[in-house]
C-alpha positions in Angstrom: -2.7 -88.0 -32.1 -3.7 -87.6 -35.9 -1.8 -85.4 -38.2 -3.5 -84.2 -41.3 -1.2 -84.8 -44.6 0.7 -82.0 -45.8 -1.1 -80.0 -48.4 0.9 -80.4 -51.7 2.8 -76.9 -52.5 1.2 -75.5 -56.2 4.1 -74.2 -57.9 3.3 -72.3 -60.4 5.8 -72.0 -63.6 8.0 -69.0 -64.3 11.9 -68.9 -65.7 13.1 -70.1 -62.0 10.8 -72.7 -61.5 11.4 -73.8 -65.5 14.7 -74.0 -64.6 14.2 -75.3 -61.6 11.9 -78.7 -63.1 14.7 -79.1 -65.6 17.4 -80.0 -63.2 15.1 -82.0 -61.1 13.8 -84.2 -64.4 17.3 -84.4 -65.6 18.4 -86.2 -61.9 15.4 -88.1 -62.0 14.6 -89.2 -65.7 17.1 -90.3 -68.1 14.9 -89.8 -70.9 14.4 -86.3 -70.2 18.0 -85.7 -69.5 18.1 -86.6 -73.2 14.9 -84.8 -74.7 16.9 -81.3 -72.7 20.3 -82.3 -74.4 18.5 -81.4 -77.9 16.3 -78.8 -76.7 17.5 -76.7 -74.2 15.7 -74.7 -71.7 12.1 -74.7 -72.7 10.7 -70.9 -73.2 7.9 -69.9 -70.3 4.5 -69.4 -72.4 1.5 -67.9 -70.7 -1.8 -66.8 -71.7 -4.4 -64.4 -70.1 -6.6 -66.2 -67.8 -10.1 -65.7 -67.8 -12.8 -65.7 -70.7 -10.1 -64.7 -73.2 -7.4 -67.2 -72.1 -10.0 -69.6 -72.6 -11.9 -68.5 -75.9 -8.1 -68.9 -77.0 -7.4 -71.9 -76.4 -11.2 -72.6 -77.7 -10.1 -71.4 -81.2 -7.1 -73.8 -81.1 -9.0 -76.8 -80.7 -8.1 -79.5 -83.6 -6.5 -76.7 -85.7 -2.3 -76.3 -86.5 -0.8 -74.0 -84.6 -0.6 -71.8 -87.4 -4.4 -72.2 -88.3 -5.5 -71.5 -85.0 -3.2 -67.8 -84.9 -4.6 -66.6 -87.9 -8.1 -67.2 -86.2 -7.4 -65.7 -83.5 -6.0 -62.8 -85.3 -8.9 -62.5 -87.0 -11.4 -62.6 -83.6 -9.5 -60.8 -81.3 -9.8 -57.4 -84.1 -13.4 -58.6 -84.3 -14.3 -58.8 -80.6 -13.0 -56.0 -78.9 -12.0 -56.1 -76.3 -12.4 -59.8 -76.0 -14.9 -60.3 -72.9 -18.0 -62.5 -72.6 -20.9 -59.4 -73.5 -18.5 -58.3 -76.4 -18.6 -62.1 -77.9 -21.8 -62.0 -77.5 -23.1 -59.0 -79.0 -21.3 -60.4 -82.4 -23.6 -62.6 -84.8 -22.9 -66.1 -85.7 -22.3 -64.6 -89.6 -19.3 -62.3 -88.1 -17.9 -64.8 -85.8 -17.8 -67.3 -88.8 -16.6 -64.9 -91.0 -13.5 -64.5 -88.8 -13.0 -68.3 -89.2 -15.1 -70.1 -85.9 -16.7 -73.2 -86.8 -20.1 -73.5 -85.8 -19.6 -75.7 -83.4 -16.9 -73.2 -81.7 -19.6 -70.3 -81.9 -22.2 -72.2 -79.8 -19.0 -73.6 -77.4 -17.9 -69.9 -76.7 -22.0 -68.3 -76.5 -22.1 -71.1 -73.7 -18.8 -70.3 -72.2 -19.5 -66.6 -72.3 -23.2 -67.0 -70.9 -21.8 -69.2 -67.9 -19.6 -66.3 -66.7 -22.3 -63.7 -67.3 -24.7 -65.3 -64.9 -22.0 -65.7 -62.3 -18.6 -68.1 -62.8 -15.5 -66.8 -61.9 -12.6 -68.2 -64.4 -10.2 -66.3 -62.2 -11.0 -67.7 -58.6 -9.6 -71.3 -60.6 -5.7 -69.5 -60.3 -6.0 -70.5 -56.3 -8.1 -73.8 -56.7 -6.9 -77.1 -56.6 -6.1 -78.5 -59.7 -9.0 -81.2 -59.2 -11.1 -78.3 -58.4 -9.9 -76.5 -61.5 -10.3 -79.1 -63.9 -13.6 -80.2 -62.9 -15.0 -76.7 -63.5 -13.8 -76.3 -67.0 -14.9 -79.8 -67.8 -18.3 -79.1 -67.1 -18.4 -76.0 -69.3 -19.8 -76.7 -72.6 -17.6 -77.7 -75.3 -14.5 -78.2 -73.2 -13.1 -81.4 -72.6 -10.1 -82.8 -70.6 -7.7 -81.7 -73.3 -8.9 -78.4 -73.1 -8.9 -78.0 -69.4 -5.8 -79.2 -69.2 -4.2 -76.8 -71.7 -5.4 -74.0 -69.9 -3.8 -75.4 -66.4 -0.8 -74.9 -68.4 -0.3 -72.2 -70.4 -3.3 -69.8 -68.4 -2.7 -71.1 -65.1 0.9 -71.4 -65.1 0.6 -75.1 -62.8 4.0 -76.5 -62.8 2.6 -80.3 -62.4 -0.6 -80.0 -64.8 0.1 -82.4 -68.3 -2.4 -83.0 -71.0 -2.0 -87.0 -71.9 -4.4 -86.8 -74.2 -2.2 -84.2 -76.6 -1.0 -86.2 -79.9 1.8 -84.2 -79.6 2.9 -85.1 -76.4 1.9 -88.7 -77.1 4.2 -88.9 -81.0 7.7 -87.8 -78.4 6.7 -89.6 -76.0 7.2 -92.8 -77.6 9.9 -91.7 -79.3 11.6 -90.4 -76.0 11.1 -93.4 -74.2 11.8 -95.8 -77.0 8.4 -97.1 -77.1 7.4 -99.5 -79.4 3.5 -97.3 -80.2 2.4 -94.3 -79.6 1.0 -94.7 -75.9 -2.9 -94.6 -75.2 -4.1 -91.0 -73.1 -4.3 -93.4 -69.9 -0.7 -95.0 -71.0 0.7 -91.4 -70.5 -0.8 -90.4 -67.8 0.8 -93.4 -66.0 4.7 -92.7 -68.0 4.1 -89.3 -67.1 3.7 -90.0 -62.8 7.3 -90.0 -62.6 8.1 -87.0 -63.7 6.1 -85.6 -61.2 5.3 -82.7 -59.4 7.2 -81.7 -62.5 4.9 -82.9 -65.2 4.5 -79.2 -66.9 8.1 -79.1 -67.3 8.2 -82.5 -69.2 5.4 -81.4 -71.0 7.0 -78.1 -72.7 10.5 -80.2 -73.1 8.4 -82.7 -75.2 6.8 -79.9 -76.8 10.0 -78.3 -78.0 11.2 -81.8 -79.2 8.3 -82.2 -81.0 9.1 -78.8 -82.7 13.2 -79.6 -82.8 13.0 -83.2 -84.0 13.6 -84.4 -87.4 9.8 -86.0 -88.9 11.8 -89.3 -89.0 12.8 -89.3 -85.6 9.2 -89.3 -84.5 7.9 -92.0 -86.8 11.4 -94.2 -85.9 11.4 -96.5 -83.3 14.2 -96.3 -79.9 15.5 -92.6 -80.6 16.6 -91.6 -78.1 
């Protein structure tokens, strides 16, 4: 007699389950044990699902943290509220002028016309993540990056990691004492063992990325 595998739990990420993926990466991973000795508990962030979570994390693309806030600012009084027909009705002059860069314009009119003539951005909350991420990817103008950002912070999964984050990559290495800054497919494969916690090393690295002296990153066996 067969048995089918067990279906892998989603959890999704809130302060009990934060709390939860820090204790288990500080059994599991010395490293991480570490990276939560200087941090702390890392904060839960979430963003609206949907076109807006999206469009949000559109406008971050390439930009500082602090760049991409003042843009979206700037949209979010501009398109009001923020939904698909609203982004659309604005011209290309007023969505530049409230700091898009062409190329985001014509990635959020494609986005925007995709859920107009039928996707559902909120049927991905109860999707597999496979499922999830291969929708996203094949919007236009989002990439892996992207689709794995919104896992995280719209989503809420508790395993979902972006490898390809430069961010994540810089404390990585100087986490783990490497001696460069691993390749996207080098973290992926670091980051299996902190699974089916890899959202919870992700904001931990995060915050060390934010806590860390400049040195520290740039230095060689930190931690």
């Amino acid at each position: 007699m067969h048995t089918r595998p067990a279906k892998r739990c989603t959890i999704i990420l809130d302060t009990e389950q934060m709390r939860a993926g820090v204790r288990a990466l500080r059994k599991t991973c010395e490293h991480m044990r570490k990276v939560h000795d200087l941090t702390g508990d890392p904060a839960v962030r979430r963003h609206n699902t949907g076109f807006e979570g999206l469009a949000r994390i559109v406008v971050g693309q390439q930009l500082s943290l602090a760049s991409a806030e003042a843009i979206w600012g700037r949209l979010e009084r501009a398109v009001r509220p923020m939904t698909p027909r609203k982004f659309l009705a604005l011209s290309d002059d007023q969505l530049r002028a409230a700091g898009l860069s062409k190329g985001k314009v014509k990635t959020l009119r494609g986005i925007s016309e995709a859920i107009i003539r039928g996707l559902d951005l909120k049927r991905l909350a109860n999707a597999p993540e496979e499922e999830a991420h291969a929708t996203l990817t094949a919007l236009p103008g989002i990439g892996p990056w992207s689709a794995d950002i919104y896992l995280l912070f719209c989503l809420g999964r508790a395993d979902a990691f972006a490898p390809g984050d430069l961010a994540l990559q810089i404390t990585a290495r100087a986490a783990l004492g490497l001696d460069e800054r691993p390749s996207q497919d080098e973290l992926l494969a670091i980051a299996e063992r902190w699974r089916p916690w890899r959202g919870v090393a992700a904001h931990l690295l995060w915050d060390y990325y934010k806590v860390a002296d400049r040195s520290l990153l740039t230095a060689k066996n930190t931690l």
